[in-house]
C-alpha positions in Angstrom: -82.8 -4.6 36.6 -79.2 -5.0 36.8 -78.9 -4.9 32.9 -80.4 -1.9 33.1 -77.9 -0.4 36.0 -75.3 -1.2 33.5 -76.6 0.7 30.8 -77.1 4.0 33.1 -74.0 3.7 34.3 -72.6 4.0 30.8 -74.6 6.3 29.5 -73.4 8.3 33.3 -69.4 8.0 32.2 -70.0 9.3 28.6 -72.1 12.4 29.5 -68.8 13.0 32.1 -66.7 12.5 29.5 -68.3 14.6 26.9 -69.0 17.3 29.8 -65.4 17.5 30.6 -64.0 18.0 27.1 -62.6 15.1 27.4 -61.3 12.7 23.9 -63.8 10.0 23.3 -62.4 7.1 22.2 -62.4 7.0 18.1 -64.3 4.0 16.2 -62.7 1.4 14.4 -62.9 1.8 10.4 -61.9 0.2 7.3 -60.5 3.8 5.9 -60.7 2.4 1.9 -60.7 -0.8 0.1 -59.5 -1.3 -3.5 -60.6 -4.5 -6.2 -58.7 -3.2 -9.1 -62.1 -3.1 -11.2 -61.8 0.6 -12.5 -58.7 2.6 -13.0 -56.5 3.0 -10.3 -55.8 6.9 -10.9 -57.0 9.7 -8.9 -56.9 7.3 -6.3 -53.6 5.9 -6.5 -50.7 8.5 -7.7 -49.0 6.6 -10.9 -46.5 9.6 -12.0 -43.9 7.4 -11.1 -44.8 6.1 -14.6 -44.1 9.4 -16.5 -46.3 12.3 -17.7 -49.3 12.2 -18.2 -49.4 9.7 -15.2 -51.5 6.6 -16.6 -54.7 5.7 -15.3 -54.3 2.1 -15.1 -50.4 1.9 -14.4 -47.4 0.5 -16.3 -46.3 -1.8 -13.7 -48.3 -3.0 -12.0 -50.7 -2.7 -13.9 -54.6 -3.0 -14.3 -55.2 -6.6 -15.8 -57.5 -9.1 -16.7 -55.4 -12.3 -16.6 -56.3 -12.7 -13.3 -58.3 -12.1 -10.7 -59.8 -13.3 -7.1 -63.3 -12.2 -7.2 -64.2 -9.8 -10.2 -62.1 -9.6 -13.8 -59.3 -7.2 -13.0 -56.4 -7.4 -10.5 -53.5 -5.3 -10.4 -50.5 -7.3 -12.3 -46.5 -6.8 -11.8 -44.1 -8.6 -14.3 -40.8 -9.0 -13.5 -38.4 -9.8 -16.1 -34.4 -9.4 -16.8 -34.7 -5.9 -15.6 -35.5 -6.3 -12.4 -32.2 -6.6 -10.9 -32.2 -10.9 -11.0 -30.0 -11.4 -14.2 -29.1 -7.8 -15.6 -27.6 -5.3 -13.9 -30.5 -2.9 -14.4 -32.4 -1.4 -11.4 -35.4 -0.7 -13.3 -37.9 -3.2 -13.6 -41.5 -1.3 -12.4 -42.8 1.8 -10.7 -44.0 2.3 -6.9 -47.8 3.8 -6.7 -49.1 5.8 -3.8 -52.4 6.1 -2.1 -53.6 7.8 0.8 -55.1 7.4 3.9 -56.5 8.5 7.5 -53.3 9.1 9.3 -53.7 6.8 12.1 -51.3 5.2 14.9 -52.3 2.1 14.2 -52.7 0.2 10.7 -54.1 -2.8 9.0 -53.7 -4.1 5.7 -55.4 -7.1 4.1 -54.8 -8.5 0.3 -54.9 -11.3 -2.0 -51.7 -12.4 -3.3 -50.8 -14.6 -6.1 -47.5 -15.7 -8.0 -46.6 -17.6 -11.1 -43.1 -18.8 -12.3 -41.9 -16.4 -9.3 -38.4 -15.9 -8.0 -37.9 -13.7 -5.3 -34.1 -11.5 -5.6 -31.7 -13.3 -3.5 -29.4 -10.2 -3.2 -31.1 -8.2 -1.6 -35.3 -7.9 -1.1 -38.1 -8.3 -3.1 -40.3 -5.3 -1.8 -44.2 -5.5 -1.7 -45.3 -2.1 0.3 -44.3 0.4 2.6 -46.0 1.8 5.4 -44.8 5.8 6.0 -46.2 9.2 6.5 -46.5 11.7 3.2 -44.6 14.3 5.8 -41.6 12.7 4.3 -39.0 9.6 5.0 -37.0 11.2 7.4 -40.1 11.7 10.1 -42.3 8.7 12.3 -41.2 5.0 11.3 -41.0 3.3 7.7 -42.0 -0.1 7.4 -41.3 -2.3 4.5 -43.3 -5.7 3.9 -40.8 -8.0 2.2 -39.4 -11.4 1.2 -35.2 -11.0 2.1 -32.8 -12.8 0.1 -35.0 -15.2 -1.8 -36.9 -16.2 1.0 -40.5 -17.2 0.0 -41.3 -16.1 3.7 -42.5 -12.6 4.1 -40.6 -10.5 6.9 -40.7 -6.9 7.9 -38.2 -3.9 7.7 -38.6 -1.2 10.3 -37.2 2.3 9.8 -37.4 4.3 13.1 -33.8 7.1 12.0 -32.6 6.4 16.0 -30.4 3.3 16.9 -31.9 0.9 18.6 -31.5 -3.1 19.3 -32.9 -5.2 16.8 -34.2 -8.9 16.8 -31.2 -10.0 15.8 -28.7 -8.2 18.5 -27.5 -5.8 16.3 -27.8 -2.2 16.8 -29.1 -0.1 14.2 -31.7 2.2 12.9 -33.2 -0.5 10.5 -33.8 -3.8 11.7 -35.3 -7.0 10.0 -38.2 -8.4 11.8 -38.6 -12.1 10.4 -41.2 -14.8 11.1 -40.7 -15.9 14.3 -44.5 -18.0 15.1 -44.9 -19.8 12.2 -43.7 -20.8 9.1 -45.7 -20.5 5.6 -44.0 -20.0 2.4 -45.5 -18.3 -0.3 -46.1 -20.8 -3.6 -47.0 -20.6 -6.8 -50.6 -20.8 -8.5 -52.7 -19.9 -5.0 -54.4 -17.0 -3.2 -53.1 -15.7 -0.3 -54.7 -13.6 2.2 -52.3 -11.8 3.8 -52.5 -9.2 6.7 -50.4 -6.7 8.0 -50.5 -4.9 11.5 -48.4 -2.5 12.7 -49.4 -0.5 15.9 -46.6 2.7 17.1 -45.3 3.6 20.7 -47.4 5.2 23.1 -46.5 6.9 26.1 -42.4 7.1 24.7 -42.7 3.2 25.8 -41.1 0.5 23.4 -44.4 -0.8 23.3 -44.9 -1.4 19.0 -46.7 -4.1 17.6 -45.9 -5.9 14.3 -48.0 -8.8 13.1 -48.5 -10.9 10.2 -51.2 -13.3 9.3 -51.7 -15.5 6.2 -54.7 -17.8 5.4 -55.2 -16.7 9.5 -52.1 -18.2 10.2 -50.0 -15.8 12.3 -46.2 -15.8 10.8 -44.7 -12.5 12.8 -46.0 -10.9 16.2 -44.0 -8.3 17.8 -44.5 -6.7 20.8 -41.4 -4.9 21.7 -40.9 -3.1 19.1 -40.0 0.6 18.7 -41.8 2.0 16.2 -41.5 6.2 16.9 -44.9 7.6 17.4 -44.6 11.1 16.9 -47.3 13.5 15.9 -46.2 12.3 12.7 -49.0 9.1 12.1 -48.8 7.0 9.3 -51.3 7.9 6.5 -49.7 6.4 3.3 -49.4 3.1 1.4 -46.6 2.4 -1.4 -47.1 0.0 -4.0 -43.2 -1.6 -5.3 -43.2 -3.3 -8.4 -39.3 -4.4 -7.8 -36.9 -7.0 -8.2 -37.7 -10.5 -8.6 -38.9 -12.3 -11.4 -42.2 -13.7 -12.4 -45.7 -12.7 -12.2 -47.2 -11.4 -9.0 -51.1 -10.6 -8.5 -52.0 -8.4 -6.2 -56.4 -8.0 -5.4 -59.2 -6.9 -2.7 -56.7 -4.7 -0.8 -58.1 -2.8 2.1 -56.5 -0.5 5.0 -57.8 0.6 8.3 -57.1 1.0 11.6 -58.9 -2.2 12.8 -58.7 -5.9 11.9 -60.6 -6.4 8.2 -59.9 -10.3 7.6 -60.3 -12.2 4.9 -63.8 -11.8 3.9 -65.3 -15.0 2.7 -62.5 -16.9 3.4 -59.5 -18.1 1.2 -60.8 -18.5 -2.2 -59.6 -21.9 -3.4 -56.8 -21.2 -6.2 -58.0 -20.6 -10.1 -56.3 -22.3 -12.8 -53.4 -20.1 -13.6 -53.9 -18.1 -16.7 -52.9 -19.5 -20.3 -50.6 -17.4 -22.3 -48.8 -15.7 -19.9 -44.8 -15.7 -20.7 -41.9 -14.9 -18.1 -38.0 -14.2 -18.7 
């Protein structure tokens, strides 16, 4: 009987809420997931690669040396060029996809490296979180491994001055580990997730979180990320400085937790043939 109760009673407060126009509360979804099996254009924008954009990349690109689950992966090689021994910039080509524009994000991926140096001047960049509305609008967030660090930390780009981890004032700050420590090797999946949830209310109430192998390396809970009607809906591949070969596979983004689906595959034997420089 009481069970029952219950259920009236909710079905009661929804019929209110839908009576009163007011906004029910939206479901959790995965928005897309990616395995690099087929070609990453029209999903992925590749023009950064020249004209006619390539359908598979240049790099990153689609490959078969590798992969967690299927054949394919997407495949970065960074050589020379890529800012570690020449003084070249260029090394690869950033790749952009889509999707819901949401306050909240999640992104979960495989990760794998072989031979790999991460750039000690500066950052080896993996992705950005932003809006398509352009750079100078919301928060930017970088996912990153700073100064050679095989420990992944965040950049957050809100364009107003504010205190960061560190004490310094600024309108970028670093947000590094700061629950545990795990180091990203050689010849081994990772699953790694992202979280990044804005300000609500004008309080300095952001999240930023990362996980890998479930392990939770970053949490956040102070941090201002500007939540303006400007929502996040865009996810930047960089293919940039370092050197090595990175492996990037099962990629997914919502707006709810996706996890690592059938857990952390143990790691392959590395492919044979592959050359770095």
């Amino acid at each position: 009987m009481r069970r029952r109760l219950e259920t009236f009673a909710q079905i009661a407060a929804l019929m209110i809420v839908l009576s009163l126009g007011l906004p029910v509360p939206s479901e959790a979804e995965v928005f897309w997931t990616d395995d690099f099996e087929n070609h990453l254009t029209p999903n992925w924008d590749t023009s950064a690669c020249g004209t006619p954009a390539p359908q598979d990349g240049c790099n990153a690109v689609i490959s078969t040396d590798l992969s967690r689950g299927g054949t394919h992966s997407l495949k970065s090689h960074y050589d020379s060029n890529c800012g570690m021994i020449g003084t070249s910039l260029g090394c690869g080509s950033y790749y952009d996809r889509l999707h819901n524009p949401t306050s909240e994000m999640w992104m979960r991926f495989y990760y794998y490296t072989i031979n790999f140096l991460y750039f000690p001047g500066a950052a080896t960049k993996h992705f950005y979180t932003l809006s398509s509305a352009g750079t100078q609008t919301g928060s930017e967030l970088v996912w990153v491994n700073y100064f050679g660090s095989r420990e992944i930390s965040i950049s957050a780009i809100t364009h107003t001055l504010r205190t960061c981890p560190n004490g310094s004032t600024d309108v970028d700050c670093v947000f590094p580990p700061n629950m545990a420590s795990v180091p990203l090797q050689d010849n081994r999946w990772y699953c790694i997730e992202f979280h990044a949830k804005a300000n609500t209310g004008g309080l300095n109430n952001g999240v930023l979180e990362v996980f890998i192998d479930g392990v939770q390396t970053i949490r956040y809970t102070n941090a201002f990320l500007q939540s303006d009607t400007t929502q996040w809906d865009l996810i930047r591949h960089y293919t940039q400085y370092g050197q090595g070969e990175r492996y990037i596979d099962d990629l997914a983004v919502g707006n709810t937790r996706i996890g690592c689906t059938g857990g952390v595959a143990p790691p392959p034997n590395a492919p044979s043939g592959l050359k770095t420089q």
